[in-house]
C-alpha positions as CSV (number, residue, x, y, z in Angstrom):
1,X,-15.0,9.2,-7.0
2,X,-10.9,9.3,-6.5
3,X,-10.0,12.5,-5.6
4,X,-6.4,13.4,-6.7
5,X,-3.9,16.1,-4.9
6,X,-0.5,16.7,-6.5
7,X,2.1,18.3,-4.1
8,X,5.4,17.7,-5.7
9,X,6.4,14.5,-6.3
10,X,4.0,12.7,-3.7
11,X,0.0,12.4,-5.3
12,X,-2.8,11.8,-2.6
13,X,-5.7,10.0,-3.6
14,X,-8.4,10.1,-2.1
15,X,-11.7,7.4,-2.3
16,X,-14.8,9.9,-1.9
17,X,-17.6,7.5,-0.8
18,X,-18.4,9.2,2.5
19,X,-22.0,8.1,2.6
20,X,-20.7,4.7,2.3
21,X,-17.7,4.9,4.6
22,X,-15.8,4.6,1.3
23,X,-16.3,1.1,1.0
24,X,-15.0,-0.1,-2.5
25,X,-17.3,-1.8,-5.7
26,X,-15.8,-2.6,-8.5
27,X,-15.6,0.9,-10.2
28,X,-14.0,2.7,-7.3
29,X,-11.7,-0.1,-7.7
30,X,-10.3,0.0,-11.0
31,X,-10.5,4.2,-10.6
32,X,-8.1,4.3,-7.5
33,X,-5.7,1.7,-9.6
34,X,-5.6,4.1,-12.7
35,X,-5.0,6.9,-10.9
36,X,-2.3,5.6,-9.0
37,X,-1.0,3.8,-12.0
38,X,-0.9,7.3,-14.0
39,X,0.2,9.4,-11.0
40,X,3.4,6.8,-11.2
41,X,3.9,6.9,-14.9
42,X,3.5,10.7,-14.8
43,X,6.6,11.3,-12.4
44,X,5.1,10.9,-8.9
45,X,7.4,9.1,-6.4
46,X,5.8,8.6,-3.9
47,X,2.2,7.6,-3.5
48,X,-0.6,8.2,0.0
49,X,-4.0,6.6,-0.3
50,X,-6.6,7.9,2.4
51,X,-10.1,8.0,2.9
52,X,-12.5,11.0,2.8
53,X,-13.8,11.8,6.4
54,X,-13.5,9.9,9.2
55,X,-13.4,6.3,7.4
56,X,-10.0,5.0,5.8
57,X,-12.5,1.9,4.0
58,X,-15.2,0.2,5.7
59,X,-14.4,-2.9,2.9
60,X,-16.3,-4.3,0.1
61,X,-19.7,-2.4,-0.8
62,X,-22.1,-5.7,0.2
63,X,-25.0,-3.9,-2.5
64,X,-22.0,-5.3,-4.7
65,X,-19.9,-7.5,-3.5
66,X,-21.1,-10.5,-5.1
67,X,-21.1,-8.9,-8.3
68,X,-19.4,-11.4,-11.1
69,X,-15.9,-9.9,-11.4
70,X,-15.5,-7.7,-7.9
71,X,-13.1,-10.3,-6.3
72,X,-10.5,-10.4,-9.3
73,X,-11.1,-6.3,-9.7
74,X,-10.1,-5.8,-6.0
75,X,-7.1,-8.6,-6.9
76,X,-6.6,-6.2,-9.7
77,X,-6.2,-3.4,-7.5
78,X,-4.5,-5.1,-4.4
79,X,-1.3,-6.8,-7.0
80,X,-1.3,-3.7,-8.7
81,X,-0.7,-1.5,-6.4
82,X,2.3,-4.0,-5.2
83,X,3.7,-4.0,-8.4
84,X,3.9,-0.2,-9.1
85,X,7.9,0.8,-8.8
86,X,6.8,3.5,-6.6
87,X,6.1,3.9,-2.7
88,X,2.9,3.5,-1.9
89,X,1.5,4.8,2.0
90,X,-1.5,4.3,3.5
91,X,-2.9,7.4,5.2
92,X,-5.2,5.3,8.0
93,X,-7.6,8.4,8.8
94,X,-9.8,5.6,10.6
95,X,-11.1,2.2,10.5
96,X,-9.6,-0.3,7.9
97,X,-12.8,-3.2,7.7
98,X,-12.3,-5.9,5.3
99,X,-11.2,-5.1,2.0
100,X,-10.0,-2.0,4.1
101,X,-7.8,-4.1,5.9
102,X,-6.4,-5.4,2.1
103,X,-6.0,-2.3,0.8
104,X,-4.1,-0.9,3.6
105,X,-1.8,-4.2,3.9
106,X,-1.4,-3.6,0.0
107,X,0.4,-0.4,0.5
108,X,3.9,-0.6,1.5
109,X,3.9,1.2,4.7
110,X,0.9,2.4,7.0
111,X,0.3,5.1,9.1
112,X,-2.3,5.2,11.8
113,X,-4.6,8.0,13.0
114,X,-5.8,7.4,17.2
115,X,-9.2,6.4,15.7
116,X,-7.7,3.7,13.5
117,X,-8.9,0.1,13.9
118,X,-8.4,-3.0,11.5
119,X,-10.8,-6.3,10.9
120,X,-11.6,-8.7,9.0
121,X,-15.1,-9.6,9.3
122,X,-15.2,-12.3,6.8
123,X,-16.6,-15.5,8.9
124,X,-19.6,-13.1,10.4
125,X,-20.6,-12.7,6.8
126,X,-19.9,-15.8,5.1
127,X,-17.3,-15.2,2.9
128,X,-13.4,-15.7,2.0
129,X,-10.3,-13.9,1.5
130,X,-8.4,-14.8,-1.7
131,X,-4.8,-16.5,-0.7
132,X,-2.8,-14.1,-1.5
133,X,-4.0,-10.9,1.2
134,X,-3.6,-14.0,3.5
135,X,-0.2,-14.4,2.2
136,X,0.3,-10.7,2.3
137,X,-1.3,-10.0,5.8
138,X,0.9,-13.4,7.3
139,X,4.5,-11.6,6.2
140,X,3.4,-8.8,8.1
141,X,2.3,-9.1,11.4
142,X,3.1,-13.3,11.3
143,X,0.8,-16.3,12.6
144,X,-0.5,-15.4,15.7
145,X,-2.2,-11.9,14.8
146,X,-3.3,-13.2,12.0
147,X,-5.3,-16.2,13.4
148,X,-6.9,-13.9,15.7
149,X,-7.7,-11.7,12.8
150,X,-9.5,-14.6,10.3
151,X,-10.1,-17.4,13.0
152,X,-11.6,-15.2,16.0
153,X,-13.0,-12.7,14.2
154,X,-11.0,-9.8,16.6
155,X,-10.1,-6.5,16.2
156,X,-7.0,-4.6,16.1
157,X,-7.1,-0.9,17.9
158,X,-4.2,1.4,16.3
159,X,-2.1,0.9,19.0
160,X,-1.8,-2.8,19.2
161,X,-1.7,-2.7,15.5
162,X,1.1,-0.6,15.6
163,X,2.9,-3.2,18.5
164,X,2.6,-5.9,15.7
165,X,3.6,-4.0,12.5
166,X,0.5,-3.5,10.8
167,X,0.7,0.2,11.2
168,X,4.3,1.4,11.0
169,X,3.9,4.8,12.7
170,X,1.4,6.6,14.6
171,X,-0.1,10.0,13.1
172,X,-2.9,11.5,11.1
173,X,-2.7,11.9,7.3
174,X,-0.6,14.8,7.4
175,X,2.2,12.8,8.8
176,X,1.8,10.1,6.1
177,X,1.5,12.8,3.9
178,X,5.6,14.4,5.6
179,X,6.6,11.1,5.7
180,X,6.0,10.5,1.6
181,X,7.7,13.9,1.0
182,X,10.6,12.5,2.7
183,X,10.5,9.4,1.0
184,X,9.9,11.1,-2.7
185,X,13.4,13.0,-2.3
186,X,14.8,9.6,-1.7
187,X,16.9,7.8,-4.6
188,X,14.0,6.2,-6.9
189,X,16.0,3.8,-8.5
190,X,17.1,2.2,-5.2
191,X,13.6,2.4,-3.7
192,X,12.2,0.7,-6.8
193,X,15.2,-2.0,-6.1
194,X,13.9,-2.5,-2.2
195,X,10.1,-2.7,-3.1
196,X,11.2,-5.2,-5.8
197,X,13.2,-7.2,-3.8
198,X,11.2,-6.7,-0.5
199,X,7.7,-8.3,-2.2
200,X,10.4,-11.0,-4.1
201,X,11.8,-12.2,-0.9
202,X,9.0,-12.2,1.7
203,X,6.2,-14.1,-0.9
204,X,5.9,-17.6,-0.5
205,X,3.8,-20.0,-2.0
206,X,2.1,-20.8,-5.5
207,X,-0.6,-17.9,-4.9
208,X,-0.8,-15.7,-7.4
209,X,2.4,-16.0,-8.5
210,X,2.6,-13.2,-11.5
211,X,2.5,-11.1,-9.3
212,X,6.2,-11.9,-7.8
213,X,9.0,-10.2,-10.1
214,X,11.3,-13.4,-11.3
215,X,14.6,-13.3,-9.5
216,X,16.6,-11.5,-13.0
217,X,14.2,-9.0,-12.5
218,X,15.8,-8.3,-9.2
219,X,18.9,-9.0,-10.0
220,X,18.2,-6.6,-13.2
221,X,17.1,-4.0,-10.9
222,X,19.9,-4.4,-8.8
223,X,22.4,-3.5,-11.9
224,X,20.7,-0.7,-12.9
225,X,21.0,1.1,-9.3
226,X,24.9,0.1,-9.0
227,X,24.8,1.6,-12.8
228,X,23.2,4.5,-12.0
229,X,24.1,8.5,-12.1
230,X,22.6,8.6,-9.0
231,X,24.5,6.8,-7.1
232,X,27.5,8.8,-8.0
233,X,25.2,11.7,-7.0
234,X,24.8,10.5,-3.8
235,X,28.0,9.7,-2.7
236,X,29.1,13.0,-4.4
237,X,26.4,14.8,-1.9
238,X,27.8,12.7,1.5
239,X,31.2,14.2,0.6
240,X,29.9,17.7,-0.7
241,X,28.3,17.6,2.9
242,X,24.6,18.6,0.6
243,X,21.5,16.9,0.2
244,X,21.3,14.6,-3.0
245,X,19.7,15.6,-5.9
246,X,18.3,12.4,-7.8
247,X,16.9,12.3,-10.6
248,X,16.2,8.6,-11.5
249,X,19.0,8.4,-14.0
Protein backbone atom coordinates (compact mmCIF):
# COMPACT_ATOMS: atom_id res chain seq x y z
CA UNK A 1 0.00 0.00 0.00
CA UNK A 2 2.61 2.82 1.47
CA UNK A 3 5.82 1.57 1.40
CA UNK A 4 8.06 3.15 4.11
CA UNK A 5 12.07 3.60 4.01
CA UNK A 6 13.87 5.00 7.01
CA UNK A 7 17.38 6.46 6.21
CA UNK A 8 18.17 8.60 9.13
CA UNK A 9 16.14 11.30 9.72
CA UNK A 10 14.47 11.55 6.19
CA UNK A 11 11.38 8.57 5.73
CA UNK A 12 10.40 7.83 1.98
CA UNK A 13 7.08 6.75 1.38
CA UNK A 14 6.18 5.26 -1.19
CA UNK A 15 2.23 4.75 -2.80
CA UNK A 16 2.52 1.04 -4.33
CA UNK A 17 -0.40 1.04 -6.80
CA UNK A 18 1.64 0.24 -9.90
CA UNK A 19 -1.08 -1.42 -11.77
CA UNK A 20 -3.05 1.69 -11.19
CA UNK A 21 -0.29 4.24 -11.86
CA UNK A 22 -0.79 4.80 -8.11
CA UNK A 23 -3.74 6.76 -8.42
CA UNK A 24 -5.15 7.38 -4.85
CA UNK A 25 -8.88 6.07 -3.26
CA UNK A 26 -9.74 6.86 -0.19
CA UNK A 27 -7.63 4.15 1.78
CA UNK A 28 -4.40 4.89 0.06
CA UNK A 29 -5.24 8.21 1.22
CA UNK A 30 -5.64 8.19 4.76
CA UNK A 31 -2.52 5.38 4.77
CA UNK A 32 0.08 7.80 3.19
CA UNK A 33 -1.23 10.62 5.83
CA UNK A 34 -0.70 8.18 8.89
CA UNK A 35 2.44 7.23 7.86
CA UNK A 36 3.69 10.50 7.29
CA UNK A 37 2.00 11.75 10.33
CA UNK A 38 3.88 8.89 12.44
CA UNK A 39 7.13 9.09 10.57
CA UNK A 40 6.99 12.96 11.92
CA UNK A 41 5.95 12.19 15.48
CA UNK A 42 8.51 9.42 15.59
CA UNK A 43 11.64 11.81 14.93
CA UNK A 44 11.79 12.10 11.07
CA UNK A 45 12.74 15.55 9.84
CA UNK A 46 12.35 15.48 6.82
CA UNK A 47 9.77 13.75 4.71
CA UNK A 48 9.98 12.45 0.33
CA UNK A 49 6.78 11.14 -1.12
CA UNK A 50 7.30 9.21 -4.50
CA UNK A 51 5.58 6.86 -6.58
CA UNK A 52 6.39 3.21 -7.29
CA UNK A 53 7.58 2.84 -10.98
CA UNK A 54 7.44 5.11 -13.53
CA UNK A 55 4.16 7.05 -12.25
CA UNK A 56 4.51 9.78 -9.34
CA UNK A 57 0.16 9.62 -9.27
CA UNK A 58 -1.99 9.43 -12.11
CA UNK A 59 -4.90 11.22 -9.69
CA UNK A 60 -8.08 10.05 -8.18
CA UNK A 61 -8.91 6.22 -8.80
CA UNK A 62 -12.24 7.03 -11.10
CA UNK A 63 -13.63 3.10 -9.83
CA UNK A 64 -13.78 5.45 -6.66
CA UNK A 65 -13.78 8.68 -6.98
CA UNK A 66 -17.29 9.46 -6.43
CA UNK A 67 -17.26 7.50 -3.45
CA UNK A 68 -19.23 9.52 -0.44
CA UNK A 69 -16.28 10.85 1.56
CA UNK A 70 -13.14 10.62 -1.10
CA UNK A 71 -13.04 14.47 -1.68
CA UNK A 72 -12.81 15.43 2.19
CA UNK A 73 -10.28 12.21 2.64
CA UNK A 74 -7.93 13.65 -0.13
CA UNK A 75 -8.68 17.29 1.74
CA UNK A 76 -7.61 15.27 4.73
CA UNK A 77 -4.60 14.28 3.29
CA UNK A 78 -3.66 17.40 1.12
CA UNK A 79 -4.14 20.07 4.74
CA UNK A 80 -2.46 17.49 6.55
CA UNK A 81 0.34 17.15 5.05
CA UNK A 82 0.64 21.12 5.07
CA UNK A 83 0.26 21.18 8.52
CA UNK A 84 2.90 18.63 9.65
CA UNK A 85 5.95 20.75 11.33
CA UNK A 86 8.15 18.84 9.16
CA UNK A 87 9.52 19.24 5.38
CA UNK A 88 7.74 17.50 3.24
CA UNK A 89 9.34 16.78 -0.76
CA UNK A 90 7.89 15.49 -3.51
CA UNK A 91 10.05 12.91 -5.39
CA UNK A 92 8.26 13.56 -9.05
CA UNK A 93 9.51 10.04 -10.59
CA UNK A 94 6.84 10.92 -13.44
CA UNK A 95 3.55 12.27 -14.31
CA UNK A 96 1.60 14.23 -11.60
CA UNK A 97 -2.40 13.91 -13.14
CA UNK A 98 -5.01 15.30 -11.06
CA UNK A 99 -5.05 14.64 -7.59
CA UNK A 100 -1.34 13.99 -8.60
CA UNK A 101 -0.95 17.40 -9.37
CA UNK A 102 -2.54 18.15 -5.50
CA UNK A 103 -0.48 16.07 -3.87
CA UNK A 104 2.66 17.19 -5.31
CA UNK A 105 1.67 21.05 -4.82
CA UNK A 106 0.82 19.78 -1.18
CA UNK A 107 4.39 19.03 -0.48
CA UNK A 108 6.64 21.89 0.23
CA UNK A 109 9.11 21.62 -2.38
CA UNK A 110 9.19 19.37 -5.72
CA UNK A 111 11.64 17.73 -7.54
CA UNK A 112 11.20 16.69 -11.12
CA UNK A 113 12.46 13.54 -13.01
CA UNK A 114 12.92 14.25 -17.26
CA UNK A 115 9.72 12.21 -17.62
CA UNK A 116 7.74 14.40 -15.24
CA UNK A 117 4.51 16.13 -16.53
CA UNK A 118 1.68 17.83 -14.45
CA UNK A 119 -2.31 18.28 -15.39
CA UNK A 120 -5.30 18.79 -14.33
CA UNK A 121 -7.88 17.03 -16.25
CA UNK A 122 -10.85 18.06 -14.35
CA UNK A 123 -13.09 19.84 -17.20
CA UNK A 124 -12.48 16.65 -19.68
CA UNK A 125 -14.17 14.63 -16.94
CA UNK A 126 -16.70 16.71 -15.42
CA UNK A 127 -15.53 17.48 -12.19
CA UNK A 128 -14.09 20.24 -9.64
CA UNK A 129 -11.19 20.97 -7.59
CA UNK A 130 -11.96 22.01 -3.98
CA UNK A 131 -10.84 25.90 -3.43
CA UNK A 132 -8.27 25.47 -1.52
CA UNK A 133 -5.59 23.29 -4.09
CA UNK A 134 -6.81 26.25 -6.27
CA UNK A 135 -5.62 28.51 -3.59
CA UNK A 136 -2.63 26.38 -3.14
CA UNK A 137 -1.71 25.82 -6.85
CA UNK A 138 -2.37 29.99 -7.53
CA UNK A 139 0.54 31.00 -4.72
CA UNK A 140 2.72 28.86 -6.59
CA UNK A 141 3.13 29.25 -10.10
CA UNK A 142 0.43 32.57 -10.04
CA UNK A 143 -2.59 33.39 -12.53
CA UNK A 144 -1.48 32.76 -15.83
CA UNK A 145 -0.17 29.04 -15.38
CA UNK A 146 -2.81 28.37 -13.55
CA UNK A 147 -5.66 29.31 -16.02
CA UNK A 148 -3.95 27.38 -18.52
CA UNK A 149 -3.90 24.50 -16.15
CA UNK A 150 -7.93 24.52 -15.08
CA UNK A 151 -9.36 26.76 -17.98
CA UNK A 152 -7.43 25.05 -21.19
CA UNK A 153 -7.06 21.96 -19.89
CA UNK A 154 -2.96 22.07 -20.83
CA UNK A 155 -0.13 20.36 -19.71
CA UNK A 156 3.00 21.23 -18.00
CA UNK A 157 6.30 19.15 -19.34
CA UNK A 158 9.01 19.15 -16.36
CA UNK A 159 10.89 21.77 -17.83
CA UNK A 160 8.40 24.40 -18.19
CA UNK A 161 7.09 23.43 -14.88
CA UNK A 162 10.32 23.97 -13.48
CA UNK A 163 10.49 27.73 -15.47
CA UNK A 164 7.25 28.54 -13.39
CA UNK A 165 8.05 27.06 -9.90
CA UNK A 166 6.02 24.08 -9.79
CA UNK A 167 9.08 21.92 -9.72
CA UNK A 168 11.84 23.52 -7.73
CA UNK A 169 14.77 21.39 -9.12
CA UNK A 170 15.43 19.09 -11.74
CA UNK A 171 16.54 15.35 -10.75
CA UNK A 172 15.28 11.89 -10.16
CA UNK A 173 14.26 10.66 -6.66
CA UNK A 174 17.61 10.12 -5.49
CA UNK A 175 18.24 13.88 -5.68
CA UNK A 176 15.05 14.61 -3.71
CA UNK A 177 16.02 11.94 -1.64
CA UNK A 178 20.07 14.20 -1.09
CA UNK A 179 18.29 17.17 -1.05
CA UNK A 180 16.00 15.97 2.22
CA UNK A 181 19.21 14.63 3.85
CA UNK A 182 20.42 18.04 3.60
CA UNK A 183 17.46 19.64 4.74
CA UNK A 184 17.02 16.97 7.88
CA UNK A 185 20.47 18.25 9.26
CA UNK A 186 19.03 21.70 9.08
CA UNK A 187 17.77 23.45 12.42
CA UNK A 188 14.03 21.90 12.99
CA UNK A 189 12.84 24.39 15.10
CA UNK A 190 13.51 27.19 12.51
CA UNK A 191 12.29 25.10 9.56
CA UNK A 192 9.07 24.44 11.52
CA UNK A 193 9.05 28.45 11.97
CA UNK A 194 9.40 29.00 7.95
CA UNK A 195 6.79 26.20 6.92
CA UNK A 196 4.54 27.90 9.54
CA UNK A 197 4.92 31.17 8.54
CA UNK A 198 5.44 30.43 4.73
CA UNK A 199 1.61 28.59 4.45
CA UNK A 200 0.44 31.71 7.09
CA UNK A 201 1.55 34.39 4.85
CA UNK A 202 0.99 33.17 1.24
CA UNK A 203 -2.98 31.81 2.12
CA UNK A 204 -5.59 34.06 1.27
CA UNK A 205 -9.06 33.80 1.41
CA UNK A 206 -11.97 32.22 3.56
CA UNK A 207 -11.15 28.56 2.09
CA UNK A 208 -10.56 26.23 4.39
CA UNK A 209 -9.36 28.36 6.82
CA UNK A 210 -8.33 25.75 9.82
CA UNK A 211 -6.01 24.93 8.12
CA UNK A 212 -3.93 28.37 8.37
CA UNK A 213 -1.96 28.57 11.85
CA UNK A 214 -3.50 31.88 13.65
CA UNK A 215 -0.90 34.57 13.58
CA UNK A 216 0.22 33.76 17.77
CA UNK A 217 0.90 30.65 16.51
CA UNK A 218 3.56 32.17 14.34
CA UNK A 219 4.50 34.60 16.48
CA UNK A 220 4.64 31.60 19.20
CA UNK A 221 6.78 29.72 16.89
CA UNK A 222 8.84 32.51 16.29
CA UNK A 223 9.77 32.80 20.35
CA UNK A 224 10.50 29.45 20.63
CA UNK A 225 13.38 29.46 17.77
CA UNK A 226 14.93 32.82 19.25
CA UNK A 227 14.56 30.68 22.69
CA UNK A 228 16.09 27.89 21.53
CA UNK A 229 19.48 25.87 22.46
CA UNK A 230 19.90 25.60 18.99
CA UNK A 231 20.30 28.68 18.03
CA UNK A 232 23.22 29.16 20.43
CA UNK A 233 24.37 25.93 18.77
CA UNK A 234 24.47 27.32 15.66
CA UNK A 235 26.15 30.37 16.01
CA UNK A 236 28.55 28.49 18.42
CA UNK A 237 29.30 26.08 15.12
CA UNK A 238 29.86 29.44 12.54
CA UNK A 239 32.50 30.51 15.12
CA UNK A 240 33.81 26.94 15.94
CA UNK A 241 34.16 26.91 12.06
CA UNK A 242 31.99 23.01 12.48
CA UNK A 243 28.83 21.92 11.26
CA UNK A 244 25.84 22.41 13.68
CA UNK A 245 24.59 19.87 15.68
CA UNK A 246 20.76 20.46 16.37
CA UNK A 247 18.80 18.82 18.22
CA UNK A 248 15.43 20.53 18.28
CA UNK A 249 15.90 21.89 21.75
Amino acid sequence: MIGIEERGAVTVLRIERHAQRNALNAEHARGLLDAATKASQSGARCLVITGEGSTFCAGADLDTVRDPGFTRTLADLLQGLVRLPIPVIAGLNGPAIGAGCQLAIACDLRVGAPTVRFSVPTVRLGLALDAWSIQRLISLIGGGPSRALLLGADTLEVQRAYNVGLVDRLGEVDAAIAWAEEIAAMAPLAMTFNKLALNRLVATGDAHPDVIAPDDAVEASFDVVWGSDDSWEGLRARADRRQPNFQGK
